[in-house]
C-alpha positions in Angstrom: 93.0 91.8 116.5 92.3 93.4 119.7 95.7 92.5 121.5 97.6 93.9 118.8 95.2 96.4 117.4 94.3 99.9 117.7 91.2 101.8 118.8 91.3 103.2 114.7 91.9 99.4 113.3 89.2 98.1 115.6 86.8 100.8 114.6 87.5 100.0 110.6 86.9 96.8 110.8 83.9 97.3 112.7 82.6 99.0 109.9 83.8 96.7 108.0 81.7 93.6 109.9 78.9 95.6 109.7 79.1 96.2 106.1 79.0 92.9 105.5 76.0 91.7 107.8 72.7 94.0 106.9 71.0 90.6 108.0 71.8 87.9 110.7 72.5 85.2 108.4 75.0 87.5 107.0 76.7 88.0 110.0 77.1 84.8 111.2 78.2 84.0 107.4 80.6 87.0 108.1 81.9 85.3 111.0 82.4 81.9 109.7 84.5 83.1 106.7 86.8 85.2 109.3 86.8 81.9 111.5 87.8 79.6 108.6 90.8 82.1 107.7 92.0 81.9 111.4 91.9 77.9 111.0 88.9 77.0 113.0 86.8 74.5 111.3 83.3 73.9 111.2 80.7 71.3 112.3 78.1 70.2 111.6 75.2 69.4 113.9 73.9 66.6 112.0 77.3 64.4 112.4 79.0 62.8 115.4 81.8 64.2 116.8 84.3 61.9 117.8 88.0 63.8 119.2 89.4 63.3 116.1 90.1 67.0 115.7 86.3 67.9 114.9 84.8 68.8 117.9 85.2 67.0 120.9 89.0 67.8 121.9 91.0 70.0 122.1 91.3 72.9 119.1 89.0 75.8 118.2 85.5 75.3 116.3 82.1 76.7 115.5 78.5 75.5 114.8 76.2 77.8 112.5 72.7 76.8 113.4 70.3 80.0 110.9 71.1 83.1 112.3 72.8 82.1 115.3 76.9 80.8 116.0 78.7 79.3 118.5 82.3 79.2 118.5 85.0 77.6 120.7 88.5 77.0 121.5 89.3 74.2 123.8 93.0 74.2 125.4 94.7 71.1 125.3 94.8 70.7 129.3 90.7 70.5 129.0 89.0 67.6 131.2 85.5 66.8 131.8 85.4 69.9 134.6 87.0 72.4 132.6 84.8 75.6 132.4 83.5 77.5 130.2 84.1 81.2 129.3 81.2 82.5 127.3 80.4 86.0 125.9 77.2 86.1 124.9 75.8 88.5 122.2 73.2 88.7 119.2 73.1 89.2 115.7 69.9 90.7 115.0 68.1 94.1 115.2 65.4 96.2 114.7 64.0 96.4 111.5 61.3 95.3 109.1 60.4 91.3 107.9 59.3 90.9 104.4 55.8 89.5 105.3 54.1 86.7 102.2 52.8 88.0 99.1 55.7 91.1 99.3 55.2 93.1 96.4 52.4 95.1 96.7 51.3 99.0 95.8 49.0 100.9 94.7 48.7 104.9 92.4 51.4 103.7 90.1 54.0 102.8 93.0 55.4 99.5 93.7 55.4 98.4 97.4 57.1 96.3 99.6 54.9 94.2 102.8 56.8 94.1 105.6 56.1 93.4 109.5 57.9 95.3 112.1 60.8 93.4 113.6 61.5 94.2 117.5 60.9 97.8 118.4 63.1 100.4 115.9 62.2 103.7 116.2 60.3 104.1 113.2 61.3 107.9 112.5 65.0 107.3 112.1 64.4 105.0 109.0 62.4 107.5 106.5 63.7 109.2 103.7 67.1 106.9 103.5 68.0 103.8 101.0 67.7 100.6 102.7 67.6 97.4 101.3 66.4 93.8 101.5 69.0 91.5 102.8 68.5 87.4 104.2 68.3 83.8 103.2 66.4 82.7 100.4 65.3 78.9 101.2 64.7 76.5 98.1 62.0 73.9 97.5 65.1 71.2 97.9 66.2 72.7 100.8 69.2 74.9 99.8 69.9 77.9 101.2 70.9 81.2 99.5 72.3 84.8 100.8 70.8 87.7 99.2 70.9 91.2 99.4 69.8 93.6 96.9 71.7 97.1 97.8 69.6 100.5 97.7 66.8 99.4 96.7 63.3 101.1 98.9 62.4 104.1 100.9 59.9 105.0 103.4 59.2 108.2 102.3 57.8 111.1 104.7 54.5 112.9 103.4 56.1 116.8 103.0 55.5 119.1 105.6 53.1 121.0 103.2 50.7 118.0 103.8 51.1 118.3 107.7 52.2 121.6 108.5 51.8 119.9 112.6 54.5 117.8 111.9 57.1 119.1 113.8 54.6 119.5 116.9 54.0 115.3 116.7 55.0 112.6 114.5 52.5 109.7 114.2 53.4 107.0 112.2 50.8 104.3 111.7 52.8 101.0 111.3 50.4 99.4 108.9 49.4 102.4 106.6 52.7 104.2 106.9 55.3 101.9 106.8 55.4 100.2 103.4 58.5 101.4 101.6 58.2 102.1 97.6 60.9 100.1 95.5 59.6 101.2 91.7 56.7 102.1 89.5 54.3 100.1 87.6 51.9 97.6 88.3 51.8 95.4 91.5 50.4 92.8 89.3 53.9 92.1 86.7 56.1 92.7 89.7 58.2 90.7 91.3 60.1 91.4 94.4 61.5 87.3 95.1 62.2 87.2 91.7 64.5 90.4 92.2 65.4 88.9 95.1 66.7 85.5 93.5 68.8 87.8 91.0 70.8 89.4 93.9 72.3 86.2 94.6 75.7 86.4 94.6 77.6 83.5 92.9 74.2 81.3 92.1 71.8 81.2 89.0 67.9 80.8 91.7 65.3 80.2 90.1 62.8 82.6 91.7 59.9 79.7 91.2 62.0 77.3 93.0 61.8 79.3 96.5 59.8 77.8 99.1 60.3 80.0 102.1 62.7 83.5 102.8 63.6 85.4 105.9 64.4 88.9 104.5 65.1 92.0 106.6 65.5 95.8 106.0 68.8 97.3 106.5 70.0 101.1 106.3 73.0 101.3 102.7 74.6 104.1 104.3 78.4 103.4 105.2 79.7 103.4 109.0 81.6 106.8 109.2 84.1 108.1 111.9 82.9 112.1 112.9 83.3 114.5 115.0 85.3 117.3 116.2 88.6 115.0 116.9 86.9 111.8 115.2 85.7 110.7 118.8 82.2 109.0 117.1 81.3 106.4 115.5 77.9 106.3 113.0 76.7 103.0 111.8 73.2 101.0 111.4 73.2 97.5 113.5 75.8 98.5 116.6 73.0 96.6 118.6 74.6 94.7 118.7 77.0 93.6 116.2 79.6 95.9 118.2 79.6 93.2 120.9 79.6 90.3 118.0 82.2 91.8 116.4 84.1 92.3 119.8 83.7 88.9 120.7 84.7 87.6 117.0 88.1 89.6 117.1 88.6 88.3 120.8 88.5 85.1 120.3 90.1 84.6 116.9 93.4 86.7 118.9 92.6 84.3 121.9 93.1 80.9 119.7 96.3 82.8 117.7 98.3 83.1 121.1 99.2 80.7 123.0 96.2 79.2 125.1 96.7 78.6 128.3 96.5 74.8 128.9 94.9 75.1 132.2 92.4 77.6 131.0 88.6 77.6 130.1 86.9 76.9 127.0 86.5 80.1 125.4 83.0 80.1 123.7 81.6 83.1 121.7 77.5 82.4 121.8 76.1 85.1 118.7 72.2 84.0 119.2 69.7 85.2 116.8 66.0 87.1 117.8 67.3 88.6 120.8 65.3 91.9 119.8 61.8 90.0 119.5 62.5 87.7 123.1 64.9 85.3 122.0 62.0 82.3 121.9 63.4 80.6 119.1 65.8 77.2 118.0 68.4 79.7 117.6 68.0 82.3 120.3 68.7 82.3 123.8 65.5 81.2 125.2 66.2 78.0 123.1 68.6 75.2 123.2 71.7 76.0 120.9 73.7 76.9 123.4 73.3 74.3 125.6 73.2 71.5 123.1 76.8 72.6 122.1 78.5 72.6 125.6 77.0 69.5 126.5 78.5 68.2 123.2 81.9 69.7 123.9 81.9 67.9 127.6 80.7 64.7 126.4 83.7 64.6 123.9 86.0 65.6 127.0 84.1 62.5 128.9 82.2 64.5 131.3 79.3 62.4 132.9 76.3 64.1 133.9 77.7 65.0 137.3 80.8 66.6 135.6 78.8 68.8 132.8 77.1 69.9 136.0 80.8 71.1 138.0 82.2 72.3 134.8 79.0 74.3 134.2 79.5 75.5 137.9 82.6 76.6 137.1 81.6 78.5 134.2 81.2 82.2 133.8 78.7 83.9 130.8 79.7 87.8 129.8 76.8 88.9 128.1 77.3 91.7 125.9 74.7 94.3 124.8 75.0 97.7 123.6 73.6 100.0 126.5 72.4 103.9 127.2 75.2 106.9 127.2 73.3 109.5 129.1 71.8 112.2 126.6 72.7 115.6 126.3 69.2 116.6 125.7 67.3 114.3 127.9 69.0 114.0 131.2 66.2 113.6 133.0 65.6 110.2 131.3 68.9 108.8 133.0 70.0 108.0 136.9 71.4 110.9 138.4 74.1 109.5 139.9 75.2 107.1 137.2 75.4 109.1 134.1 77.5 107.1 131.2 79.6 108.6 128.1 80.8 107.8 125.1 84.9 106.8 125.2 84.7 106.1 128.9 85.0 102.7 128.9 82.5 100.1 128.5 79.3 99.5 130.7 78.6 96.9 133.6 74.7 97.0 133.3 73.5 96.7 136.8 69.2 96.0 137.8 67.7 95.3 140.8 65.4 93.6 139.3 67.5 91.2 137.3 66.5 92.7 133.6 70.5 92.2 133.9 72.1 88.7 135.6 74.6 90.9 137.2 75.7 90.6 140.9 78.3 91.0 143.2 80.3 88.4 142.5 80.0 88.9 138.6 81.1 92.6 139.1 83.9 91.9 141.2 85.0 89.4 138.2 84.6 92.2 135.8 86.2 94.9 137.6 89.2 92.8 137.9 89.0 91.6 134.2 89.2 95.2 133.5 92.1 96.4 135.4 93.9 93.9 134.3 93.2 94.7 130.7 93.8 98.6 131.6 90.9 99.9 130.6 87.8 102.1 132.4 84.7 100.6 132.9 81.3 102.5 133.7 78.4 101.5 135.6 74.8 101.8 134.4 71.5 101.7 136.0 68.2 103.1 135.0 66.3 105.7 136.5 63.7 104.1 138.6 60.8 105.6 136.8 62.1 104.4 133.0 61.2 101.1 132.3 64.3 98.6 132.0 65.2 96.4 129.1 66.6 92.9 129.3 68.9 90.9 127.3 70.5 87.4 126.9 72.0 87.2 130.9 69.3 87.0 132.5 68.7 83.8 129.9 71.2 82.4 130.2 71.6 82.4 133.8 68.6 81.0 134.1 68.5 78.0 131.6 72.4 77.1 132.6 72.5 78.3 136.0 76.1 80.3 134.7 77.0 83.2 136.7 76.7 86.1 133.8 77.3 89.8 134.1 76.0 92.5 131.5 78.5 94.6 129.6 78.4 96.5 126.5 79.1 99.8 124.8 76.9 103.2 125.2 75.3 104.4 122.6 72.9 107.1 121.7 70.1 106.5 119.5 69.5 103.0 120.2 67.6 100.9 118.0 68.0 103.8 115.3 68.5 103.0 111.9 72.1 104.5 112.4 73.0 104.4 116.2 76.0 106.3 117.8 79.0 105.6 119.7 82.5 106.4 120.8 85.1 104.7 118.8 87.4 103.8 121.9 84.6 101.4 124.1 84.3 98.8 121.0 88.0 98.4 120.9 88.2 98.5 124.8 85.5 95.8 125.2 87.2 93.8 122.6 90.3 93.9 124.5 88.7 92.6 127.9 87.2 90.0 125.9 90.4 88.2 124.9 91.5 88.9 128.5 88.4 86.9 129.9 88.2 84.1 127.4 91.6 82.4 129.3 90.7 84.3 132.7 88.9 81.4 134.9 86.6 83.1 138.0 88.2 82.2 141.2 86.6 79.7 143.5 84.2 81.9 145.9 83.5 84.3 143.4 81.6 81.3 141.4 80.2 79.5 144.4 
């Protein structure tokens, strides 16, 4: 899409994506469905693969492993020392975990346990209709997508009841944050039972499930705004903005002609990114790894090889970041001040919360003039603690140079975040441009 596409298409479709992924399983489900219509096929972990056209040659793939995907496309000219290209995003964010034993309540209400996922601000998700969305797991091991549309609501005590409001919200997450989804009695409800009948396609038994991972997600549709339609409203943009970028990038990457000579392009979507990535399918763990090793053992790479073609091998990792706020300067660097539709970021740390460095921004800068767009740079004030995100990860276990990117936003980790609706289209199309863009010997040394 992105080569092709507009800022408008891009934007649509965005909403579109995001739509259709109120959990991670769903997005990577998402993913694989758009994947499977652009002809790449999928593997499966458990089998060999052999260069017969599943896998280990040349030809574009992907591996779901829960709530994280890997997809590839390997050029025909690949050899065991080929490269790999990698943007690195995740499909998960803040939000609420149904906990065990789920329905709950009390004075006539019917409740809903849940555990605080990752750090949302908690404010932004009263008084809207969310719903439950995630995998249902059987007793014979099956797995199920569910999602039940509006279906709870935190609701706020009225300001009648707490006329200090206004001077100081306190929300308790235990006692405040149980969201209501009916009336009765706790005792003859049955939210996995509800659950099971969301199912789309399947007759589940609501006996027969022996585990769930179920989420929270804001109903309200992605809407363009604004006084020339310049923003862009939508729950889950971190970071399914950078998924999504990556997703359209490499699907237009593998329907051009790939350059023969060129890198594997990988799109790496990892899962629990927002609670530290310490997990089989998040960046702290092996999924990513474990699949380029495979792809270089079915191009014949010994263990020497995997270790030059990892050398040769750059990671993008993309993560929504801060536009400075209108109401909160003081919050942001003085000097480096980002905004909505100028481009997207190049997230920059002394510290290395972000894996970028010279080198890696040289790359970028050049990725981006020659994909004509703006870039801006952002770094936090020195007083405001700074976040991380998969780079620094990455760098680390693989030892790949990696750079930070991603759009601004306002009202990160908001249960409907904010951005401009030219930086998802612009880091879309820098994407496709860096998937068959190797680094240049001394900037990779």
């Amino acid at each position: 899409m992105p080569s092709s596409s507009t800022a408008a298409d891009h934007i649509q479709d965005l909403g579109a994506y995001v739509s259709a992924s109120p959990s991670s399983f769903h997005a990577v489900h998402e993913a694989a469905r758009r994947l499977d219509e652009a002809g790449f096929t999928g593997l499966d972990e458990l089998q060999p693969w052999d260069g017969n056209g599943d896998g280990a040659g040349a030809g574009k793939f992907y591996v779901i492993r829960d709530g994280a995907l890997i997809a590839w496309v390997t050029p025909q000219g690949a050899g065991p020392a080929t490269g790999f290209n990698i943007l690195g995003a995740h499909t998960d964010s803040p939000s609420f975990k149904l906990k065990p034993k789920a329905t709950t309540g009390k004075f006539g209400w019917l409740q809903a346990g849940v555990e605080v996922y990752g750090g949302p601000l908690l404010n932004s998700w009263l008084d809207r209709e969310l719903q439950l969305a995630g995998r249902l797991v059987m007793l014979d091991g099956t797995e199920h997508l569910t999602a039940t549309g509006p279906l709870l609501r935190f609701p706020q005590l009225a300001i009648h009841l707490d006329r200090a409001v206004n001077d100081g919200l306190a929300l308790d997450k235990q006692q405040h944050m149980n969201p209501v989804f009916g009336l009765g009695d706790p005792a003859g409800a049955d939210l996995l039972g509800l659950l099971a009948d969301r199912v789309a396609g399947a007759d589940v038994d609501a006996a027969q499930i022996g585990g769930y991972d179920i989420v929270i997600a804001d109903t309200q549709a992605p809407a363009v705004f604004g006084a020339h339609g310049e923003f862009f409203a939508s729950g889950r943009l971190d970071n399914l903005s950078a998924t999504h970028a990556g997703l359209t990038a490499l699907i237009a990457h593998a329907s051009a002609p790939v350059p023969p000579d060129g890198p594997i392009a990988v799109l790496a979507a990892f899962d629990h990114e927002e609670i530290g990535s310490a997990s089989r399918s998040g960046a702290c763990g092996p999924v990513l790894e474990d699949i380029l090793i495979r792809i270089s053992d079915g191009l014949g790479a010994t263990a020497s090889q995997r270790r030059q073609a990892f050398a040769a091998s750059f990671c993008v990792s993309a993560d929504a970041g801060h536009a400075v706020h209108p109401n909160y300067p003081e919050r942001h660097d003085p000097a480096n001040r980002p905004v909505l539709n100028g481009g997207p970021l190049l997230k920059i740390n002394a510290n290395q919360r972000y894996a970028t460095d010279a080198a890696g921004a040289a790359f970028w800068a050049g990725l981006c003039a020659g994909a004509g767009i703006p870039y801006q740079e952002f770094v936090s004030n020195n007083v405001m603690p700074c976040g991380s995100t998969i780079g620094p990860l990455t760098a680390t276990r693989l030892g790949i140079r990696t750079v930070d990117a991603g759009v601004p936003l306002l009202s990160m980790h908001s249960a409907r975040e904010l951005c401009g609706v030219e930086d998802p289209h612009r880091l879309a199309a820098v994407t496709e441009l860096f998937f068959r863009t190797a680094p240049q010997p001394g900037r990779n040394s």
